[in-house]
MIZAPA-971031 format. One record per residue (C-alpha): residue number from 1; residue in three letters; z negated, y, x negated. Coordinates in Angstrom, 3 decimals, decimal comma. Layout:
<rs>
[NUM; Ala; [Z; Y; X]]
...
</rs>
This chain:
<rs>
[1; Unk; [-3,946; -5,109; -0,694]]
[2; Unk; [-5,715; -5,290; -3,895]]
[3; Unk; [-8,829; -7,815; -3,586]]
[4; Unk; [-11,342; -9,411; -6,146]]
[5; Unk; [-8,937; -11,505; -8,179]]
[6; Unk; [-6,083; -8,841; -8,751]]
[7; Unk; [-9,116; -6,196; -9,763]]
[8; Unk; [-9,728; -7,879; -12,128]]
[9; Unk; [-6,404; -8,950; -13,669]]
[10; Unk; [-5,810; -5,680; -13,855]]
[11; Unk; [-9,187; -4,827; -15,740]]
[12; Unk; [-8,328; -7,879; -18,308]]
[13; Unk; [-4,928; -5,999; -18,837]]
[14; Unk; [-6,747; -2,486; -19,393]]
[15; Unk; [-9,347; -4,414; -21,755]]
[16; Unk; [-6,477; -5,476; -23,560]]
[17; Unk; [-4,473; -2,706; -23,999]]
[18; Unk; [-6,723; 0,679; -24,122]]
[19; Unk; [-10,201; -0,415; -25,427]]
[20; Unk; [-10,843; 1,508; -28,367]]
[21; Unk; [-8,043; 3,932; -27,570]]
[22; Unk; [-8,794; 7,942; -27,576]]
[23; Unk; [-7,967; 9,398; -24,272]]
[24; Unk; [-5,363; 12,259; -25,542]]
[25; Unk; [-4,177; 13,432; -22,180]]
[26; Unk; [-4,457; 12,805; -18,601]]
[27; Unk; [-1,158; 13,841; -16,935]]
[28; Unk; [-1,694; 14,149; -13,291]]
[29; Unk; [1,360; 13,187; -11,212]]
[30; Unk; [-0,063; 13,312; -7,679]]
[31; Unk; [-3,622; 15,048; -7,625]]
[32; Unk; [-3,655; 13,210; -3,800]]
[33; Unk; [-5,661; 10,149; -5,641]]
[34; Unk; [-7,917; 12,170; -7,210]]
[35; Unk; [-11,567; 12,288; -5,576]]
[36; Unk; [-12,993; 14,305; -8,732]]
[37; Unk; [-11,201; 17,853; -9,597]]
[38; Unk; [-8,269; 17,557; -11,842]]
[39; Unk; [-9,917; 20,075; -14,479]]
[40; Unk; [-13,157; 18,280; -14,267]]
[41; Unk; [-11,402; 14,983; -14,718]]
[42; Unk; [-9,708; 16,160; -17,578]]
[43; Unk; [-12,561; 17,706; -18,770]]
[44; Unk; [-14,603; 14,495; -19,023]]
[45; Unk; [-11,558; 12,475; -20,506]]
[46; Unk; [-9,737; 13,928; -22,839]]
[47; Unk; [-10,961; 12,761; -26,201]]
[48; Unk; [-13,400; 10,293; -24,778]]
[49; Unk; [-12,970; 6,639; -26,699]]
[50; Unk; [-12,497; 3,789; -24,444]]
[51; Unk; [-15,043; 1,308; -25,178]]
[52; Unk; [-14,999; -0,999; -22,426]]
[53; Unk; [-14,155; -2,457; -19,021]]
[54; Unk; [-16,014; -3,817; -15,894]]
[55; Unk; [-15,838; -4,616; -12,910]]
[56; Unk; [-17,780; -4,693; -9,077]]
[57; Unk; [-16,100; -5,986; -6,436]]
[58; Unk; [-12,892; -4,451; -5,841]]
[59; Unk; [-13,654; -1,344; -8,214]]
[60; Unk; [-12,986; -1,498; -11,819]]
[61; Unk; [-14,434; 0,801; -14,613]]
[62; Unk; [-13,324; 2,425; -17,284]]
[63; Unk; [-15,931; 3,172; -19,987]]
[64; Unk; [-16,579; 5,798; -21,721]]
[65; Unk; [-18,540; 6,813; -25,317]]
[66; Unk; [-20,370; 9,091; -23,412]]
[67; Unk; [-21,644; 6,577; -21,316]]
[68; Unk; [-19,782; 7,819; -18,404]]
[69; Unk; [-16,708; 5,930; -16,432]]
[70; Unk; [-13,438; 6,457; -14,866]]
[71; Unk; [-13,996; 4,488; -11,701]]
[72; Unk; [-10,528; 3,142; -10,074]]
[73; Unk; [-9,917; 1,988; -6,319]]
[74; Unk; [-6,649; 0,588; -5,670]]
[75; Unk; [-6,643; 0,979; -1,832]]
[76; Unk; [-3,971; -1,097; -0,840]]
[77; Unk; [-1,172; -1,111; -2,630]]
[78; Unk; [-2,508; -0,166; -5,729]]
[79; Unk; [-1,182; -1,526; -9,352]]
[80; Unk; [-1,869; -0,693; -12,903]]
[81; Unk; [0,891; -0,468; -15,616]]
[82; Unk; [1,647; 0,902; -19,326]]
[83; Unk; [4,668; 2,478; -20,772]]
[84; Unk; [5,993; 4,559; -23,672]]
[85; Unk; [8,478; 6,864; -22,638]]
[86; Unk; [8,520; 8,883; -19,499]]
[87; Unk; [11,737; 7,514; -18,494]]
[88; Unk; [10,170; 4,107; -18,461]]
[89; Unk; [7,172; 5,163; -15,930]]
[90; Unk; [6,737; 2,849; -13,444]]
[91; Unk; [7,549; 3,906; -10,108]]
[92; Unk; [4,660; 6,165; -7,869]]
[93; Unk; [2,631; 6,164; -10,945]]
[94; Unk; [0,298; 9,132; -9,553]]
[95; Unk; [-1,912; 9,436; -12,934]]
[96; Unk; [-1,068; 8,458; -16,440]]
[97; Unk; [-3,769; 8,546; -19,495]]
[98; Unk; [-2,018; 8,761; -23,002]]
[99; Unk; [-3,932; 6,734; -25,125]]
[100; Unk; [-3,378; 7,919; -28,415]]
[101; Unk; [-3,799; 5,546; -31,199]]
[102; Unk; [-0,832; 3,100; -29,515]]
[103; Unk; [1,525; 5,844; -27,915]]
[104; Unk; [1,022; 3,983; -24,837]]
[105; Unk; [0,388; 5,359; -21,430]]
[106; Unk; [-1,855; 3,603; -18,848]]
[107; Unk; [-0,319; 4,167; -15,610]]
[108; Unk; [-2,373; 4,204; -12,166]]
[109; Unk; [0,540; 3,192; -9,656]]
[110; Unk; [0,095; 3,642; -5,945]]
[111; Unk; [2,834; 3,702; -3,402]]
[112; Unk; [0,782; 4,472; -0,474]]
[113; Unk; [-1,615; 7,020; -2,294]]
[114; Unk; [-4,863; 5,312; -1,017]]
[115; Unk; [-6,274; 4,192; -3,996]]
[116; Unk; [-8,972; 6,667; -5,820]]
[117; Unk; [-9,415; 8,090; -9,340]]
[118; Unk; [-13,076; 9,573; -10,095]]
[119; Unk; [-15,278; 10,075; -13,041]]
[120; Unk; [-18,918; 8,373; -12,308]]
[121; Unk; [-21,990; 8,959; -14,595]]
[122; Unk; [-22,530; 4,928; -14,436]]
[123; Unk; [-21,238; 1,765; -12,776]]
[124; Unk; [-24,824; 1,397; -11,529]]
[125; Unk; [-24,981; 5,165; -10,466]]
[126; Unk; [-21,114; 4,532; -8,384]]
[127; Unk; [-22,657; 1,151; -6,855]]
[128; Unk; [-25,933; 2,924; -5,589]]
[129; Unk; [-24,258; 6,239; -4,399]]
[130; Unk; [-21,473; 3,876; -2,695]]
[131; Unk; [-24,439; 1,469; -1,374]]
[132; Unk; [-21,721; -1,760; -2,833]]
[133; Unk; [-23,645; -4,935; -2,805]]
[134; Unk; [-23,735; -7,240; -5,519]]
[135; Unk; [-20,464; -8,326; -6,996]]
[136; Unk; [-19,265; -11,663; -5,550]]
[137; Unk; [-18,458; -13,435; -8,311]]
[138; Unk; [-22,139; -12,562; -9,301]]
[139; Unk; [-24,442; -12,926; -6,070]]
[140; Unk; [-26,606; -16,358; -6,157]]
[141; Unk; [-26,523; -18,596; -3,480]]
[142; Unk; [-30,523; -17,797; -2,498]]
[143; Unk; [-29,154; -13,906; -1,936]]
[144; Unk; [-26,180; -14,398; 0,111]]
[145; Unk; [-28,807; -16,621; 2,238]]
[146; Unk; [-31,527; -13,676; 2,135]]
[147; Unk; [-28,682; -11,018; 3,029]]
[148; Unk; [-27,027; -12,874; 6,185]]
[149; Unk; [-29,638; -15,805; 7,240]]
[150; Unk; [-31,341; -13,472; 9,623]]
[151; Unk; [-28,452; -11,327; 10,860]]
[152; Unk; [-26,967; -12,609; 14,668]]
[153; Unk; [-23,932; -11,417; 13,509]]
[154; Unk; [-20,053; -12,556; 13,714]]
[155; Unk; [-20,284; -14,236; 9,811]]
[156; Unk; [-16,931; -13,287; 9,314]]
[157; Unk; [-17,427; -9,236; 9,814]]
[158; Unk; [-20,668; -10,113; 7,408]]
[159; Unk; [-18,485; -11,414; 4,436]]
[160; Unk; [-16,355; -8,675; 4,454]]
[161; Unk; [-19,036; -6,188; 4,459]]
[162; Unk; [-18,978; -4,777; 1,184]]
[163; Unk; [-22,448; -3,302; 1,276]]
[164; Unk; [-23,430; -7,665; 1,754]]
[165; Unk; [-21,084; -8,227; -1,068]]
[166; Unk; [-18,595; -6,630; -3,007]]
[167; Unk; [-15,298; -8,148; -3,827]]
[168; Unk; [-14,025; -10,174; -0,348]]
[169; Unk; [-11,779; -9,135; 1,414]]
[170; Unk; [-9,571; -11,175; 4,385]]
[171; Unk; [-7,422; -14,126; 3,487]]
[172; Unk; [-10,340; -14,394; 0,293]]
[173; Unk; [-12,758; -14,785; 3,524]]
[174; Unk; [-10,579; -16,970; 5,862]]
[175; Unk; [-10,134; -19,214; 2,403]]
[176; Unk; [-13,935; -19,665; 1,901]]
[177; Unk; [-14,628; -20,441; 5,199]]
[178; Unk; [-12,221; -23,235; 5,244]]
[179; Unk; [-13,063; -24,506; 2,207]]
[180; Unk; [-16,480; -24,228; 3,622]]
[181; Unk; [-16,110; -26,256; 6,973]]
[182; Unk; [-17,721; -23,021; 8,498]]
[183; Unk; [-16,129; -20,843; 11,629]]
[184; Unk; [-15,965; -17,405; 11,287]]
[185; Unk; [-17,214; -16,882; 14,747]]
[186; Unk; [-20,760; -18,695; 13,855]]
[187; Unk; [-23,446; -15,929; 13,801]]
[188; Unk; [-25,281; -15,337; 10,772]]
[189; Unk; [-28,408; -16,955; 11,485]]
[190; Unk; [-26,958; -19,814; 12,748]]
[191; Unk; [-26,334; -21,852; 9,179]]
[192; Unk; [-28,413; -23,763; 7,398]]
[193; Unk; [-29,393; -23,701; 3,830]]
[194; Unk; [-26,589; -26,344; 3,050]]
[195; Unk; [-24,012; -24,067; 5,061]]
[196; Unk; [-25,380; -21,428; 2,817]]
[197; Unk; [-25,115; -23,842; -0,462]]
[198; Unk; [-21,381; -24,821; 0,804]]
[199; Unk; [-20,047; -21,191; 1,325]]
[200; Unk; [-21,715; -19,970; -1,868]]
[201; Unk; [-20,031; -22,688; -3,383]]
[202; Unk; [-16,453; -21,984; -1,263]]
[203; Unk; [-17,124; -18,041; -2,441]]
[204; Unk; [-17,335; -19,443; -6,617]]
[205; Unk; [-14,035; -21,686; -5,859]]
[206; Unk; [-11,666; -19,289; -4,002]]
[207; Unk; [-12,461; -16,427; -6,747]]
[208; Unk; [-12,151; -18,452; -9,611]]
[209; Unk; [-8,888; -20,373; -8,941]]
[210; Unk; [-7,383; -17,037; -7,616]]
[211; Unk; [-8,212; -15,665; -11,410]]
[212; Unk; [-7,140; -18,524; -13,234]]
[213; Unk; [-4,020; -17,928; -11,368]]
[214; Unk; [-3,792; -14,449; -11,777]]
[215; Unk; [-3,688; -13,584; -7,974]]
[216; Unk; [-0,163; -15,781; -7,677]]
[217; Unk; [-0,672; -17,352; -4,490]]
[218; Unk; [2,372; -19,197; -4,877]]
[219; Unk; [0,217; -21,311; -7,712]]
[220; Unk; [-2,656; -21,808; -5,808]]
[221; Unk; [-3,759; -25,671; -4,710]]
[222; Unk; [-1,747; -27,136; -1,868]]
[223; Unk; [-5,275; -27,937; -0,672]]
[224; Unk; [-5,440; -24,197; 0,062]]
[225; Unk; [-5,431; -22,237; 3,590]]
[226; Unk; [-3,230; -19,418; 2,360]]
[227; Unk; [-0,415; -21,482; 2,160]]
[228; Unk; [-0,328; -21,985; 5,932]]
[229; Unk; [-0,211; -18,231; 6,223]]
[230; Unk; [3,009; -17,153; 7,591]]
[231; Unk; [4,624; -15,462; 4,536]]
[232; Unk; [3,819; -18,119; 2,220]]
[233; Unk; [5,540; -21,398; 2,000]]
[234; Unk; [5,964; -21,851; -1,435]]
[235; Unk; [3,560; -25,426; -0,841]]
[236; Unk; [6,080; -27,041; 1,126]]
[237; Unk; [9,430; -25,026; 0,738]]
[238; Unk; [11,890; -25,449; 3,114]]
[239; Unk; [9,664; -27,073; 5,614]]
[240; Unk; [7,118; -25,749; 8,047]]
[241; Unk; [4,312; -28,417; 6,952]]
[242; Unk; [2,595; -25,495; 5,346]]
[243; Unk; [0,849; -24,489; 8,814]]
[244; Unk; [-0,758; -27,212; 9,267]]
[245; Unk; [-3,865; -28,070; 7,867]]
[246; Unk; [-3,935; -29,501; 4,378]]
[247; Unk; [-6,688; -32,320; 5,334]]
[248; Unk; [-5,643; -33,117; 8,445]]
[249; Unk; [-1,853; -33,005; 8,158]]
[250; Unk; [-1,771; -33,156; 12,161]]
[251; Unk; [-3,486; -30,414; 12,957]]
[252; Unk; [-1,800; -27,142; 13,176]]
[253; Unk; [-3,877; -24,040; 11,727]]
[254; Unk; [-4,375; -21,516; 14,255]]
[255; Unk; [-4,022; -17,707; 13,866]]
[256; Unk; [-5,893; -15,245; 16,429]]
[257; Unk; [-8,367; -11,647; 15,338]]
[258; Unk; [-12,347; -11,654; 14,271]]
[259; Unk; [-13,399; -8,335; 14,480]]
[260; Unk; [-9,602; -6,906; 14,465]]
[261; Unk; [-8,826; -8,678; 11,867]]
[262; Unk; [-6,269; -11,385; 11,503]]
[263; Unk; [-7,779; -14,806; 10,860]]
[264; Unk; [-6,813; -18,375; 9,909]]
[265; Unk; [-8,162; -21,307; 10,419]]
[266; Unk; [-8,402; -25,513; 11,162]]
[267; Unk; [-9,766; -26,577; 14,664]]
[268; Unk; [-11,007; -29,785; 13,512]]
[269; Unk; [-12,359; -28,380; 9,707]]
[270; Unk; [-14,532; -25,183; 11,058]]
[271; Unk; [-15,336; -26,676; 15,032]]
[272; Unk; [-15,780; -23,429; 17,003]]
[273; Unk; [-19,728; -22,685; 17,767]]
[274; Unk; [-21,577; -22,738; 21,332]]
[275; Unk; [-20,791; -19,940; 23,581]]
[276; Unk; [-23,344; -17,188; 22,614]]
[277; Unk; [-24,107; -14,024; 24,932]]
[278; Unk; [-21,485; -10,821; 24,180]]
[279; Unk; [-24,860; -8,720; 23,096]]
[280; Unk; [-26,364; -11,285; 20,791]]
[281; Unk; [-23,007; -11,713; 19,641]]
[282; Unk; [-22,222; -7,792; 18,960]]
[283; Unk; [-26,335; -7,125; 17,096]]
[284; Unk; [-27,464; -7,995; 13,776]]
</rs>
């Protein structure tokens, strides 16, 4: 699934390739990703200049010189591509814009058909009417604090609550928290301003290097978690000392669910908290 740090590779490779391009035509290959009407959407594009990209969490923009933008969601399997000729398409590109200055085509790719396509009067307008959080690349430690100190909530389920913070999704989470020291069964209100300092700080680390890296795992530190997730052993090829724990090279990572979702992590680096009661546990 697409997270933070392939977002916005692929909004560096849009910057690149179509700002300052005129939107010629929108060719519409499978109207299935499309959550604004294909005339309306070709309405608001064709011979709009590109002058710009951005990004919010897992959502990247397209903008417009009407001051509009073309808002894409990559659901999960999600890609973004540019060709020529329409033998050269990429395969399940559902929507193609042909840019007309280069002859290219930017191609919206999506196997599964989950991402989205819409037109949005404003990143600001998409963010309020989708209730998205601050980006998480952008958040300050002192907000994350004042958005999670005082829930009694699973911290885990917090962090991947996009209306907390936009941009994290599950082996980013299970990364920060491990770079962190913190379990992702402590509540909310449980950490302290240094646990909040620490996982602000984990947050600014785990996006960053998976940027500079352009989302290749396989590049990543050793010193990482994700390496000790079961399809990756590109740290330690041909061994299995990928699942243990990079600090503690004795200690094997464990794997078991947080909120139904699968989750990573070192028994000795993030010690499990005190027992709390199932109700405090399931409020916030």
């Amino acid at each position: 699934m697409p997270e933070l740090p392939e977002v916005e590779t692929y909004r560096r490779f849009i910057d690149e390739i179509a700002v300052g391009q005129t939107i010629a035509a929108v060719q519409v290959n499978d109207a299935h990703v499309l959550a604004t009407p294909e005339d309306q959407l070709r309405a608001g594009l064709v011979g709009r200049t590109i002058t710009g990209t951005s990004r919010l969490g897992k959502n990247c923009f397209v903008e417009l010189d009407n001051g509009q933008v073309l808002v894409l969601h990559f659901g999960m399997t999600g890609d973004i591509g540019a060709y020529r000729d329409e033998p050269d398409a990429p395969r399940f590109t559902r929507v193609a814009l042909h840019l007309d200055d280069s002859g290219l085509r930017l191609a919206f790719i999506d196997p599964r058909k989950f991402g989205r396509i819409r037109l949005a009067e404003s990143a600001a307008a998409h963010q309020a009417a989708k209730k998205i959080g601050p980006d998480a690349l952008a958040i300050t430690a002192a907000e994350l604090q004042a958005k999670i100190s005082r829930r009694k909530t699973l911290l885990k389920p917090l962090l991947l609550d996009q209306g907390i913070t936009a941009g994290l999704g599950n082996w980013i989470v299970d990364e920060v928290l491990f770079q962190a020291k913190i379990h992702p069964e402590r509540l909310g209100a449980s950490l302290s301003s240094t646990e909040f300092k620490a996982l602000h700080a984990a947050i600014q680390l785990v996006l960053t290097t998976a940027i500079a890296h352009e989302a290749n795992y396989k590049y990543f530190p050793k010193r990482f978690l994700i390496h000790a997730r079961e399809w990756d052993d590109s740290a330690t090829p041909g061994s299995d000392a990928h699942t243990f724990c990079p600090r503690h090279p004795k200690v094997k990572i464990e794997k078991y669910y947080v909120g139904g979702r699968a989750t990573y992590l070192c028994p000795k680096c993030q010690p499990a908290p005190a027992l709390v009661p199932a109700a405090q546990a399931a409020g916030g």
